[in-house]
PASEBA-1860 file (N, C-alpha, C; in nm, 3 decimals):
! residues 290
1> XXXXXXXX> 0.086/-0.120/0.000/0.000/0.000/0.000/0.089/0.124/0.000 ~ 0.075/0.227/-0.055/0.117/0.341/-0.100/0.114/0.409/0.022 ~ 0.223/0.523/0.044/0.255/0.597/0.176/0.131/0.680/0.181 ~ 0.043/0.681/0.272/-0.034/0.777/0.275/-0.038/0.921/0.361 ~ 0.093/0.936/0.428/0.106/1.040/0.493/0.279/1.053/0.478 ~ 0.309/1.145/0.540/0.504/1.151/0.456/0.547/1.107/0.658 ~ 0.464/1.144/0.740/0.538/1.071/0.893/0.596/0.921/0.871 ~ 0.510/0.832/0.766/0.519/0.683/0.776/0.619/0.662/0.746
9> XXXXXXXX> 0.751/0.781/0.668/0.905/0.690/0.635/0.961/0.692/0.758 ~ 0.949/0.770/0.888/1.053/0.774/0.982/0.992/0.720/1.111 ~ 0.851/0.637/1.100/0.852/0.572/1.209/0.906/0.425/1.237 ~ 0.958/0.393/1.180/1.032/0.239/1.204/1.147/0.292/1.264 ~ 1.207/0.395/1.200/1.337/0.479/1.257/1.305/0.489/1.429 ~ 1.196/0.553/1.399/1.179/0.616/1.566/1.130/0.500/1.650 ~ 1.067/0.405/1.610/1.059/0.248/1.726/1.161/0.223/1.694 ~ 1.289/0.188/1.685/1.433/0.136/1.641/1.457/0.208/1.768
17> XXXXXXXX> 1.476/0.328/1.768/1.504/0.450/1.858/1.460/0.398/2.005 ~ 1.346/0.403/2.011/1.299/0.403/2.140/1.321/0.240/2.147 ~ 1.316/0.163/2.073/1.364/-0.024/2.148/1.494/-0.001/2.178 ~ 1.590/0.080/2.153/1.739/0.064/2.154/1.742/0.176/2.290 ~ 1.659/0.271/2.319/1.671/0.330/2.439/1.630/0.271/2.588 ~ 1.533/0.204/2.534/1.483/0.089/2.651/1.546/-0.010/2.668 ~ 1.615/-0.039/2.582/1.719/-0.176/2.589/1.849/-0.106/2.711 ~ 1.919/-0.005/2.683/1.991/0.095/2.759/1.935/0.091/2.912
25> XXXXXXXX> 1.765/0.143/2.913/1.748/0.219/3.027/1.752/0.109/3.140 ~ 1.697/0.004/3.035/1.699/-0.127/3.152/1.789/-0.206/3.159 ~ 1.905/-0.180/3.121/2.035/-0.226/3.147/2.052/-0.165/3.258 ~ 2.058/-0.019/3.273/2.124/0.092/3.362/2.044/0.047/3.496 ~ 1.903/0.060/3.471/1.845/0.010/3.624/1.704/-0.085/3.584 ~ 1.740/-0.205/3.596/1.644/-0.335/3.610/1.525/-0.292/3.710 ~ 1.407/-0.321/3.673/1.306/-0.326/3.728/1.306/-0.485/3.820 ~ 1.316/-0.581/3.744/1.325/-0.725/3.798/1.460/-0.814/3.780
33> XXXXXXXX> 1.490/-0.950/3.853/1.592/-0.954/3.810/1.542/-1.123/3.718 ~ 1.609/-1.098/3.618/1.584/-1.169/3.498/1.647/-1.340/3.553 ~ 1.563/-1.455/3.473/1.563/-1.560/3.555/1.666/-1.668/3.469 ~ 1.643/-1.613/3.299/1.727/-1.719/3.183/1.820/-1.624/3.147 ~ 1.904/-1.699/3.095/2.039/-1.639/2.983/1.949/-1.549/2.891 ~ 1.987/-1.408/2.908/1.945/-1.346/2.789/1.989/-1.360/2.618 ~ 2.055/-1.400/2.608/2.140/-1.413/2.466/2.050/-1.518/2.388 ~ 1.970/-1.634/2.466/1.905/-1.727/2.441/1.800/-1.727/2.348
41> XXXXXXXX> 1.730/-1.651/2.498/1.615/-1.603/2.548/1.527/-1.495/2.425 ~ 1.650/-1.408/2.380/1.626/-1.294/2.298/1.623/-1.354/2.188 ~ 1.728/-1.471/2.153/1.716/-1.516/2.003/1.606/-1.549/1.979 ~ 1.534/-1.620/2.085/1.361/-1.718/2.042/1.252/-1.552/2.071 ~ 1.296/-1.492/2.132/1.178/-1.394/2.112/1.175/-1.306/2.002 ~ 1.291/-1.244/1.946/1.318/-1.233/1.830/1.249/-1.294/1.730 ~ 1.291/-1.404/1.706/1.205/-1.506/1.643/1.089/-1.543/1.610 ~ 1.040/-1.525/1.708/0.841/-1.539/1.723/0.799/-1.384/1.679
49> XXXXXXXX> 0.876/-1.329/1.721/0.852/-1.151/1.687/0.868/-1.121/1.505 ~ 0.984/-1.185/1.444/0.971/-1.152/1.286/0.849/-1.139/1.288 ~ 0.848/-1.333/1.278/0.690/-1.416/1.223/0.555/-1.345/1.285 ~ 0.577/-1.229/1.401/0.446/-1.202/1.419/0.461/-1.063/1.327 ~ 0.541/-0.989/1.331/0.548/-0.873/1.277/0.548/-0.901/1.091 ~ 0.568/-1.020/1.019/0.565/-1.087/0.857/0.446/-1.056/0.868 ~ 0.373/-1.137/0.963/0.229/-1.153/0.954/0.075/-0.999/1.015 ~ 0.170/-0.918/1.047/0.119/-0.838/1.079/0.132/-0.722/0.980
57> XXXXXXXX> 0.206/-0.711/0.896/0.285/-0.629/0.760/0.219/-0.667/0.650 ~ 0.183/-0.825/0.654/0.116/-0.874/0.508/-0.022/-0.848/0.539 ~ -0.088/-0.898/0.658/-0.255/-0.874/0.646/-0.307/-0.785/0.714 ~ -0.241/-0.824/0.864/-0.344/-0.691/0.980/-0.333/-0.590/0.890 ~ -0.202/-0.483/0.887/-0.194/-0.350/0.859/-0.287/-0.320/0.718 ~ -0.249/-0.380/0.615/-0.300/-0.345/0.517/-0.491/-0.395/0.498 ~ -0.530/-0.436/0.553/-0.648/-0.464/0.607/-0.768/-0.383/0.694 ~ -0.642/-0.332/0.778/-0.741/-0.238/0.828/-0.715/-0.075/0.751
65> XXXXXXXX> -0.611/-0.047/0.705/-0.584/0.092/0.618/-0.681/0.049/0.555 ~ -0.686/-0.035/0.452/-0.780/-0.058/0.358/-0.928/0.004/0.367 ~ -0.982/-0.114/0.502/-1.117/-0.063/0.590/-1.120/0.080/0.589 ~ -1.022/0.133/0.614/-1.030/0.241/0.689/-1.033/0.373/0.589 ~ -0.921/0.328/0.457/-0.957/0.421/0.379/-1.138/0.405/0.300 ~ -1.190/0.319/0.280/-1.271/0.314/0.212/-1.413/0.338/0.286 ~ -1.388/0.319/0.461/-1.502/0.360/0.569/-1.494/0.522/0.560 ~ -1.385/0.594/0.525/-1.350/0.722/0.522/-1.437/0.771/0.413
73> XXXXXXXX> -1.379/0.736/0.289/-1.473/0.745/0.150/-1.605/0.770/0.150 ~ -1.641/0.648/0.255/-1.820/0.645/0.247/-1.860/0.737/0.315 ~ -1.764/0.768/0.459/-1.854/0.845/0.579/-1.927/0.759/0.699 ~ -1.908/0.617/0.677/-1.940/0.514/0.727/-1.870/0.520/0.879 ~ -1.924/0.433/0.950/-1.915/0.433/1.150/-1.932/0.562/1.199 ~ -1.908/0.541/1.391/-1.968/0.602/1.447/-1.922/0.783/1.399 ~ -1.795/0.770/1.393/-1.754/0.909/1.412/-1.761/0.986/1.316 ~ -1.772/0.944/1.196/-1.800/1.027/1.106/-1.991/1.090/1.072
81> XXXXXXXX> -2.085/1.016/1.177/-2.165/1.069/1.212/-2.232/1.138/1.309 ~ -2.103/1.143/1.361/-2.067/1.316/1.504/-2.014/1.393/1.446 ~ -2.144/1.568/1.458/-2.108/1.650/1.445/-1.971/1.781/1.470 ~ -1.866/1.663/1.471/-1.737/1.710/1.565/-1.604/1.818/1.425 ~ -1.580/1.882/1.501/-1.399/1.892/1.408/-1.369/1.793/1.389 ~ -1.234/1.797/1.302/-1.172/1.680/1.281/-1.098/1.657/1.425 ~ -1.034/1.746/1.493/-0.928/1.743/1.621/-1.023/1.633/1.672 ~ -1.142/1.666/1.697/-1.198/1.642/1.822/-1.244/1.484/1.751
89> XXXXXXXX> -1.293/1.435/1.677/-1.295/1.316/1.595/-1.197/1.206/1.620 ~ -1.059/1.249/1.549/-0.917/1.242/1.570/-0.884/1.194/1.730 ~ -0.897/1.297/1.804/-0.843/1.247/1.967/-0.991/1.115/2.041 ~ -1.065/1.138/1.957/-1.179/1.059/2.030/-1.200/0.910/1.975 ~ -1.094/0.889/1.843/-1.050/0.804/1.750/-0.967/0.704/1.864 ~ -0.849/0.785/1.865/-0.762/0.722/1.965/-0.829/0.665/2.066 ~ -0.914/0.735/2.159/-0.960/0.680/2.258/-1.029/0.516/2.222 ~ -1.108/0.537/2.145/-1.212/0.428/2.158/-1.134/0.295/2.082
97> XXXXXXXX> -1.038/0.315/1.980/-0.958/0.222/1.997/-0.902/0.122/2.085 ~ -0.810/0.217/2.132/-0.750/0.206/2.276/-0.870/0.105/2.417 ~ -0.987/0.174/2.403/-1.104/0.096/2.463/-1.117/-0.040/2.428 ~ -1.140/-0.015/2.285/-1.205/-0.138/2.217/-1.124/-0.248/2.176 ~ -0.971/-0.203/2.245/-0.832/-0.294/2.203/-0.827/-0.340/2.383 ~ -0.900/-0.245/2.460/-0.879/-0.298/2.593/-0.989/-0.458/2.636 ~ -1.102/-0.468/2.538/-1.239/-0.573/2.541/-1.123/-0.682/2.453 ~ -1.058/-0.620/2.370/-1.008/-0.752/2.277/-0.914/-0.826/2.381
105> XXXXXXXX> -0.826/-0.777/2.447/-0.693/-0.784/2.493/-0.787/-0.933/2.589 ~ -0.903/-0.835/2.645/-0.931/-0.878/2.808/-1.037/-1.020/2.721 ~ -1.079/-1.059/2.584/-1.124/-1.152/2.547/-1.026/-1.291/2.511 ~ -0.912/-1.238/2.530/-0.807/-1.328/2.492/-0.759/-1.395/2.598 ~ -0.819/-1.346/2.697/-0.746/-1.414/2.816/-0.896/-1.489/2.908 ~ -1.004/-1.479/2.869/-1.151/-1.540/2.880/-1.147/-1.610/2.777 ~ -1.162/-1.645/2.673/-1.175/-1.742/2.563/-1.067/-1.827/2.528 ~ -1.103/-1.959/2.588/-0.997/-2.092/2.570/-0.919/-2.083/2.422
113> XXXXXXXX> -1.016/-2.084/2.377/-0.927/-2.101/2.206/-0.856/-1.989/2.181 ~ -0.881/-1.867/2.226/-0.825/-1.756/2.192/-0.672/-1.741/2.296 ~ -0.665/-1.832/2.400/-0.620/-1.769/2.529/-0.480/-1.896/2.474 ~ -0.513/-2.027/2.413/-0.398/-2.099/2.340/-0.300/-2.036/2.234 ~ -0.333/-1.901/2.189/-0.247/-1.859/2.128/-0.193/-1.725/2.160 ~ -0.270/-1.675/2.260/-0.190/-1.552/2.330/-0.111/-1.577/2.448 ~ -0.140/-1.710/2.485/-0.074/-1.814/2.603/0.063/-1.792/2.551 ~ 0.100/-1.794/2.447/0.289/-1.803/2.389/0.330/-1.677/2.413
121> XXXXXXXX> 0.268/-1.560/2.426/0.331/-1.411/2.491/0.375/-1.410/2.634 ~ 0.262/-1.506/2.690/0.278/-1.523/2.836/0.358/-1.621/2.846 ~ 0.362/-1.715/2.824/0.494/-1.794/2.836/0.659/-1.789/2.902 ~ 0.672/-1.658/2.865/0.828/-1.619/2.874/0.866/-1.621/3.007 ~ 0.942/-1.680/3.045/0.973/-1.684/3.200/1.052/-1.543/3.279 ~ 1.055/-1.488/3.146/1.108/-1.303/3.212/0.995/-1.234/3.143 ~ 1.006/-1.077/3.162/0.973/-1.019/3.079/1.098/-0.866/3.066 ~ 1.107/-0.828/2.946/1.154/-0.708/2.935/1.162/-0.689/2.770
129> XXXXXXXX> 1.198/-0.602/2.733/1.188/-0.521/2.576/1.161/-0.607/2.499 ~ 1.224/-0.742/2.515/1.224/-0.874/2.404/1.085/-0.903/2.388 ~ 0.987/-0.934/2.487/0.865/-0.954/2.534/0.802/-0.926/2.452 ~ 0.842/-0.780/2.396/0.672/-0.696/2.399/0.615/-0.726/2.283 ~ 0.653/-0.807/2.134/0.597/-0.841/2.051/0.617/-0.966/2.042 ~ 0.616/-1.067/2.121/0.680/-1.200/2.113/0.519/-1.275/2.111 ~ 0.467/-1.266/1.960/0.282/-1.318/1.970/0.295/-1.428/1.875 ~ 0.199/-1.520/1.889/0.198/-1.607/1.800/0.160/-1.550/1.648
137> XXXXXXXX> 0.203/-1.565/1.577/0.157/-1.584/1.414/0.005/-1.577/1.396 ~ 0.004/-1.683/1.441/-0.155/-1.737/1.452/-0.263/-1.635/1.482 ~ -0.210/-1.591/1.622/-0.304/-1.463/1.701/-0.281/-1.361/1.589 ~ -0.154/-1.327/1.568/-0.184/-1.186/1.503/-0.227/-1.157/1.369 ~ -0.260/-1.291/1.283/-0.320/-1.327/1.164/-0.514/-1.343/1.255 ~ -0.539/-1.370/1.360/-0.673/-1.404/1.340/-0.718/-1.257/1.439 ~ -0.637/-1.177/1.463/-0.644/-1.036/1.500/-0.691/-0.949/1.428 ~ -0.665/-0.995/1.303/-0.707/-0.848/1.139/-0.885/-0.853/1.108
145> XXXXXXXX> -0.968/-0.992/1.183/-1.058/-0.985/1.141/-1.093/-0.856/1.262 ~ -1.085/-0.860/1.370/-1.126/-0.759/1.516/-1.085/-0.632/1.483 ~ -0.947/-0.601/1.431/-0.907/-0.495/1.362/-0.968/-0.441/1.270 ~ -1.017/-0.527/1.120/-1.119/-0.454/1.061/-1.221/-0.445/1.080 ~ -1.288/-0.509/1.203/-1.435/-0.509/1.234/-1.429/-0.356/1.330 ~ -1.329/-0.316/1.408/-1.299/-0.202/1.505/-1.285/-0.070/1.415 ~ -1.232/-0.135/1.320/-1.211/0.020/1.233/-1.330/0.064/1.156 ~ -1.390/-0.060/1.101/-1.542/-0.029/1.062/-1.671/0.055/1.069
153> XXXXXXXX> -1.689/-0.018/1.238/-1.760/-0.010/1.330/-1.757/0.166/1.394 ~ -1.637/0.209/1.435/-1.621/0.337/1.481/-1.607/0.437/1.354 ~ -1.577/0.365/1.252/-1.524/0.489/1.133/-1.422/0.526/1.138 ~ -1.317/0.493/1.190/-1.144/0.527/1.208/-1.105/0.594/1.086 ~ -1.005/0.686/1.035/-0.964/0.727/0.897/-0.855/0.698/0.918 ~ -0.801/0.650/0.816/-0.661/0.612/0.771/-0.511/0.684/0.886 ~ -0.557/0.807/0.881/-0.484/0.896/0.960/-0.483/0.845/1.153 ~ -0.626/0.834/1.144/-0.609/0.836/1.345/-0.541/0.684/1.373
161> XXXXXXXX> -0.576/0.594/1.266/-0.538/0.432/1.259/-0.349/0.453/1.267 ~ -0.347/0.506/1.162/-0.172/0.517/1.206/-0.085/0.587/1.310 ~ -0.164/0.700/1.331/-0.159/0.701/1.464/-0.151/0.673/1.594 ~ -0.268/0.560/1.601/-0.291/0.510/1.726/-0.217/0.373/1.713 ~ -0.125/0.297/1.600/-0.085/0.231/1.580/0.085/0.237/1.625 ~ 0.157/0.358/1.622/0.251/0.415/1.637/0.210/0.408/1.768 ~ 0.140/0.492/1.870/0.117/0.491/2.004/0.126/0.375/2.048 ~ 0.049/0.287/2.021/0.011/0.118/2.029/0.179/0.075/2.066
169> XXXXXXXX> 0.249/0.077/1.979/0.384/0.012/1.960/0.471/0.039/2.053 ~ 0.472/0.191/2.093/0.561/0.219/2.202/0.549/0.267/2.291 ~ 0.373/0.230/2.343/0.337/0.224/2.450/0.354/0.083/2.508 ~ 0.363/-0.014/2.404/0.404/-0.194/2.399/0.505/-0.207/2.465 ~ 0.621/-0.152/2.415/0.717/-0.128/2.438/0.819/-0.089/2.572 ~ 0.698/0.002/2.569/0.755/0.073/2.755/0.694/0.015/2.862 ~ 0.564/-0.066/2.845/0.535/-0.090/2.984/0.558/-0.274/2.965 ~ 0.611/-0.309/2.859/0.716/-0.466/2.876/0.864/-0.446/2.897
177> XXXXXXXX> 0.879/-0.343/2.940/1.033/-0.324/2.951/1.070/-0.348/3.099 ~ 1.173/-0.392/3.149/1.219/-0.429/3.254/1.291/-0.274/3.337 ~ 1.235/-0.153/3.314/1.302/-0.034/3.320/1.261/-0.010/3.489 ~ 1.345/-0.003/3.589/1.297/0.037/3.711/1.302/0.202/3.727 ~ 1.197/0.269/3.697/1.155/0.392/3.713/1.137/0.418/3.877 ~ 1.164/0.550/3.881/1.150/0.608/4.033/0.999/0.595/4.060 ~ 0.999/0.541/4.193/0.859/0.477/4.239/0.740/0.604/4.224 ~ 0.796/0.728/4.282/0.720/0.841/4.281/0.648/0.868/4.096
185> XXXXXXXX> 0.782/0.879/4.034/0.717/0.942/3.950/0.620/0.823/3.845 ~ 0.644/0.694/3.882/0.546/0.623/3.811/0.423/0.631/3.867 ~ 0.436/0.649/3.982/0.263/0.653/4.048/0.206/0.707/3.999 ~ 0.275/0.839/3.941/0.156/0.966/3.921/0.178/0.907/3.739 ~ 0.269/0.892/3.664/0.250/0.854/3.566/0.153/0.750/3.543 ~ 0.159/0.648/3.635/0.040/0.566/3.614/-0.121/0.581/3.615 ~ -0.158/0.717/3.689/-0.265/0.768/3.649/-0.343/0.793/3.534 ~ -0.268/0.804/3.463/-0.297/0.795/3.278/-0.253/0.701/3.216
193> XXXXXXXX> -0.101/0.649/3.256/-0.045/0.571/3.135/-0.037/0.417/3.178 ~ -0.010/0.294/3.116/-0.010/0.165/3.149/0.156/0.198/3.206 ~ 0.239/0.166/3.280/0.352/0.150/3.305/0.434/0.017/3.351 ~ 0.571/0.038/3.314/0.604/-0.127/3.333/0.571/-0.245/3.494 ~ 0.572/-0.127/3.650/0.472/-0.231/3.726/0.354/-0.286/3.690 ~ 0.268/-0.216/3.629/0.116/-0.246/3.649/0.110/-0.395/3.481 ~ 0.218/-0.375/3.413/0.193/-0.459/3.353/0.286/-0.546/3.375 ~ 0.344/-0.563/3.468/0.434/-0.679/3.519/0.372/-0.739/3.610
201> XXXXXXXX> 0.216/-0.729/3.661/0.200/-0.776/3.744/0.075/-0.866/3.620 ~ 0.014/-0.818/3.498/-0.020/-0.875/3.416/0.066/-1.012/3.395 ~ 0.176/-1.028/3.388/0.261/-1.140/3.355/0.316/-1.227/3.460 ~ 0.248/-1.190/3.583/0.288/-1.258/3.715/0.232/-1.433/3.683 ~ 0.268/-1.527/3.760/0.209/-1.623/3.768/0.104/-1.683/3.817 ~ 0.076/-1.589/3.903/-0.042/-1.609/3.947/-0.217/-1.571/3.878 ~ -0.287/-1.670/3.844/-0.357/-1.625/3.737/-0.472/-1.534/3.777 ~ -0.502/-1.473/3.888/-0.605/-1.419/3.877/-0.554/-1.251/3.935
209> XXXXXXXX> -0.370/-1.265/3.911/-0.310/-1.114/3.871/-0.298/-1.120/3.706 ~ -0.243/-1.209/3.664/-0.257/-1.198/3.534/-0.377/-1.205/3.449 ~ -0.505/-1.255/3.466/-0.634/-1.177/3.445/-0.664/-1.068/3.500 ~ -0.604/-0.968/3.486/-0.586/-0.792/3.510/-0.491/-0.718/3.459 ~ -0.493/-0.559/3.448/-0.425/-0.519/3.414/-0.408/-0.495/3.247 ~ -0.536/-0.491/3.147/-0.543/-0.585/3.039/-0.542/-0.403/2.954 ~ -0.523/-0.284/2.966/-0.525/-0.201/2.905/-0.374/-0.150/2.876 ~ -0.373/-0.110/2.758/-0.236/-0.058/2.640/-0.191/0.024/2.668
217> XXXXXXXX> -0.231/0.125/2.613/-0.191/0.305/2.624/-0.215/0.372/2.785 ~ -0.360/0.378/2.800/-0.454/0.451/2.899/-0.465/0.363/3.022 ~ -0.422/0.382/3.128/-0.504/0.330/3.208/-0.603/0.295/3.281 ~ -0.716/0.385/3.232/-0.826/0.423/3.259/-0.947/0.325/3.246 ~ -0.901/0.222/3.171/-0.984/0.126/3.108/-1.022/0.015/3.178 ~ -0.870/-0.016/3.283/-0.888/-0.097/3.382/-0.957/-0.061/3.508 ~ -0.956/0.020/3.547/-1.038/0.150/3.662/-1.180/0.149/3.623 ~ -1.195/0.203/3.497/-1.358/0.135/3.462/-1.409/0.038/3.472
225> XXXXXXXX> -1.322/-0.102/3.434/-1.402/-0.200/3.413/-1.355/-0.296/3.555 ~ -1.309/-0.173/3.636/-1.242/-0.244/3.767/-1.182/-0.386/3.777 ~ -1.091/-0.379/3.657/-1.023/-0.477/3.637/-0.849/-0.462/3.674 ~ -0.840/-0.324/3.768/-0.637/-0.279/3.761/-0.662/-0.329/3.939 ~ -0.513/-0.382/3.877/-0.466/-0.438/4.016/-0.331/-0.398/4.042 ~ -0.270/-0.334/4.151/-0.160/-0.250/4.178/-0.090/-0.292/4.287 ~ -0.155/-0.381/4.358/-0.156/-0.416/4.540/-0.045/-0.522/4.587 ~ 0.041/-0.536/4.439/0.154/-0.680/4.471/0.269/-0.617/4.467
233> XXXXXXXX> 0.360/-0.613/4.561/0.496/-0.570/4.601/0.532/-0.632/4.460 ~ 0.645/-0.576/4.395/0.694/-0.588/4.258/0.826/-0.688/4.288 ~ 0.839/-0.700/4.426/0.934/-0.794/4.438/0.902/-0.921/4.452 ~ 0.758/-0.937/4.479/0.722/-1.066/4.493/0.657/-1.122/4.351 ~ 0.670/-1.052/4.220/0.598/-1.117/4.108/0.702/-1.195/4.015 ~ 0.643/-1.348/4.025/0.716/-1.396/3.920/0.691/-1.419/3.820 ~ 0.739/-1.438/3.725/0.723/-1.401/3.552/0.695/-1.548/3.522 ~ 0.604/-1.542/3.432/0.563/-1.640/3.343/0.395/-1.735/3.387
241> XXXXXXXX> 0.384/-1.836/3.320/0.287/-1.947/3.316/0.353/-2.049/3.375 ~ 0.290/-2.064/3.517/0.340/-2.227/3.616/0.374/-2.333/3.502 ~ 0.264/-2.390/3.430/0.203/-2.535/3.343/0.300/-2.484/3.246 ~ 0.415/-2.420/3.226/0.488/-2.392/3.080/0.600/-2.352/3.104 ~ 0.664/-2.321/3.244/0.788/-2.248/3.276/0.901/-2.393/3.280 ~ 0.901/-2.509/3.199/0.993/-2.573/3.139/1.102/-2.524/3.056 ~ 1.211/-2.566/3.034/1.319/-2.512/2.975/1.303/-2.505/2.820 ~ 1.234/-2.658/2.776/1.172/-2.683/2.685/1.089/-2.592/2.584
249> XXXXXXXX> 1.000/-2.566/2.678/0.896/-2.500/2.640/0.859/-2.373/2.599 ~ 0.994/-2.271/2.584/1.069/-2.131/2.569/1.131/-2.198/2.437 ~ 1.123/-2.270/2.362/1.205/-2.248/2.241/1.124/-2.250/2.086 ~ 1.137/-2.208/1.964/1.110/-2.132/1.913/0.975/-2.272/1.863 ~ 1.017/-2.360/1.806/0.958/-2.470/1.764/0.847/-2.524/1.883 ~ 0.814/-2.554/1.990/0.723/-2.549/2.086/0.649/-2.471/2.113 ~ 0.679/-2.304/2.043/0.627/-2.209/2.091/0.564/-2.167/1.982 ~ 0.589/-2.253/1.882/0.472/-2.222/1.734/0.375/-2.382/1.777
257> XXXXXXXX> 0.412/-2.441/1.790/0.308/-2.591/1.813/0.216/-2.575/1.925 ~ 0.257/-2.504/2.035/0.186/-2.462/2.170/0.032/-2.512/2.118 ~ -0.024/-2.414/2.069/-0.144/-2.394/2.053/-0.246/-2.499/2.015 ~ -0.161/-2.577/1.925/-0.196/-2.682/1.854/-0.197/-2.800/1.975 ~ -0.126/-2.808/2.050/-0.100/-2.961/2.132/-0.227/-2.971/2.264 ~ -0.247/-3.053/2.296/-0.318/-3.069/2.463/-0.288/-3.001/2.535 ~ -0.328/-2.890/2.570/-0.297/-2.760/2.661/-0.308/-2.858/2.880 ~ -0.163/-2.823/2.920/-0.137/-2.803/3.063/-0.230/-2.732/3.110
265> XXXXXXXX> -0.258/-2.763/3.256/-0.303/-2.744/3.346/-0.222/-2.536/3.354 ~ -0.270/-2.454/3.316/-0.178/-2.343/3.332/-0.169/-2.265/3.439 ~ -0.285/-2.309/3.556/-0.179/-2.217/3.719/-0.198/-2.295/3.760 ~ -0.100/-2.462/3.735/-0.033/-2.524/3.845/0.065/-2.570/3.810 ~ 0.215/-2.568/3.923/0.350/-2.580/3.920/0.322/-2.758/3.873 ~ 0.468/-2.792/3.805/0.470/-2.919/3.755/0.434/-3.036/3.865 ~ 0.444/-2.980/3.974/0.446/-3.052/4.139/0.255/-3.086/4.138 ~ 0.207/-3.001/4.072/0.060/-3.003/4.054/-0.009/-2.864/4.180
273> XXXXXXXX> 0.101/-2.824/4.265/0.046/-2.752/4.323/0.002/-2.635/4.287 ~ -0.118/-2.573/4.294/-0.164/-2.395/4.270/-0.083/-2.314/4.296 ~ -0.058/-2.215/4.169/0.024/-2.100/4.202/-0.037/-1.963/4.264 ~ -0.069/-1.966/4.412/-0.117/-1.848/4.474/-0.037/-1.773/4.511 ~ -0.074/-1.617/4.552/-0.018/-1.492/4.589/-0.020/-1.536/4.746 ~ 0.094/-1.514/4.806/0.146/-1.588/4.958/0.161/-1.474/5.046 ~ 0.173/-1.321/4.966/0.215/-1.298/5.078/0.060/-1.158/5.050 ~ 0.036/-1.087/5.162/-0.138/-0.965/5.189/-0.075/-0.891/5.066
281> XXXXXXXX> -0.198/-0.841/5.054/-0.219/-0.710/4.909/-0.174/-0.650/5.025 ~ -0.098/-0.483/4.972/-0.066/-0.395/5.072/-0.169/-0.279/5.041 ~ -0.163/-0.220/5.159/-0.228/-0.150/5.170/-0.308/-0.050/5.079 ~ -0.161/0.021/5.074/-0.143/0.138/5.015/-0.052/0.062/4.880 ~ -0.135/0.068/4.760/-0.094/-0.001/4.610/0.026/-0.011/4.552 ~ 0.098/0.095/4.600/0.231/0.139/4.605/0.363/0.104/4.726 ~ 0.330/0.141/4.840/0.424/0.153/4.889/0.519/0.060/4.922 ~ 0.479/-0.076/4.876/0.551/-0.188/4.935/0.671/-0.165/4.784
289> XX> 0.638/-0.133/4.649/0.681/-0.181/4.506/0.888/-0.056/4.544 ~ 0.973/-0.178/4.510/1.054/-0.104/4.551/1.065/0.054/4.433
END
């Protein structure tokens, strides 16, 4: 598909930018301390990351531009039948995305069939920068139908879609990063934004922290649907899926078959025991997180 705005040559530049600054920041100061050989670790997430990003280049993207230019054309969905500016269209674009990516996110982790192939993101027995696009193929090929049904549905234009797509990426980005930010200023950052605690506690093992926490950009989404959970000392969360944290089971070939095979028992340790939260929610959401 043909450049439709002149920003689209220098944003690969600028996620290059910001993955290579986060790679830095969380060198300099670790949020968690990482459990496998990174050198490994990165090759297989890498890996799963091409194949999701091949597959996200050949259909999602051009699928929903598509939608999106031709919902534009008509005048078709919600927003183009609000009497609004474009600004105000535009910023209200973003939002409901962002919403309606927060119902998808939080359907993937409720729906068995859906939850076998977003299960391989969760998988990783760490998390940090490598993480943040490490999706099955599968998912992000059966993602373009929700994508063009979202862009449809609201009337998105070509413009707010790339937009909120760019946001999407390196908002991905920053709150899977292993970056230990000053406790203060994430608090108040977390008022608006997803940040790397609140989605590290998404990837905890324990499954009914990791059913939470399920919004991108905004945090606001989880607060609504009183689904954010903040209350776990950041020292006590461990990374990954009990039923999958095998050595095995992190490598590139298992982690494309996953989906396909007789799905584990996934919050219980190989011992068969339940993986519960051991030690009180604190008080105050914050103050325990170093």
């Amino acid at each position: 598909m043909p450049q439709l705005y002149p920003f689209q040559s220098w944003v690969p530049l600028a996620l290059l930018f910001f993955f290579l600054l986060l790679v830095a920041l969380e060198n300099l100061r670790p949020l968690r301390r990482l459990k496998r050989p990174r050198p490994r670790r990165w090759l297989v997430n890498l890996t799963v990351t091409a194949l999701a990003f091949g597959a996200g280049a050949v259909v999602v993207r051009p699928a929903a531009l598509g939608v999106a230019a031709w919902t534009q054309s008509h005048s078709l969905g919600l927003l183009p039948w609000l009497p609004l500016p474009f600004w105000a269209q535009f910023f209200l674009g973003i939002l409901w995305l962002d919403a309606t990516f927060y119902i998808w996110h939080r359907a993937n982790h409720v729906y068995p069939l859906l939850w076998r192939f977003h299960n391989v993101h969760h998988v990783d027995p760490d998390l940090d920068i490598s993480t943040s696009f490490r999706f099955h193929y599968g998912e992000v090929l059966y993602s373009s139908l929700f994508r063009v049904l979202q862009v449809l549905v609201l009337g998105i234009s070509p413009f707010t879609y790339l937009v909120y797509e760019l946001c999407f990426n390196l908002a991905t980005m920053f709150h899977h990063s292993n970056m230990g930010l000053p406790i203060r200023g994430e608090r108040w950052l977390n008022k608006i934004l997803v940040t790397p605690r609140m989605h590290g506690i998404h990837h905890s093992v324990v499954g009914n922290e990791t059913n939470s926490n399920y919004s991108v950009i905004f945090s606001c989404w989880d607060r609504l649907a009183q689904s954010l959970r903040l209350n776990v000392p950041q020292g006590e969360v461990n990374i990954g899926v009990p039923g999958y944290l095998l050595p095995g089971d992190n490598r590139v070939w298992p982690l494309l078959l996953q989906p396909f095979r007789k799905q584990r028992p996934y919050w219980r340790w190989p011992s068969g025991r339940a993986s519960l939260r051991q030690v009180a929610a604190a008080a105050d959401p914050w103050h325990l997180l170093p």
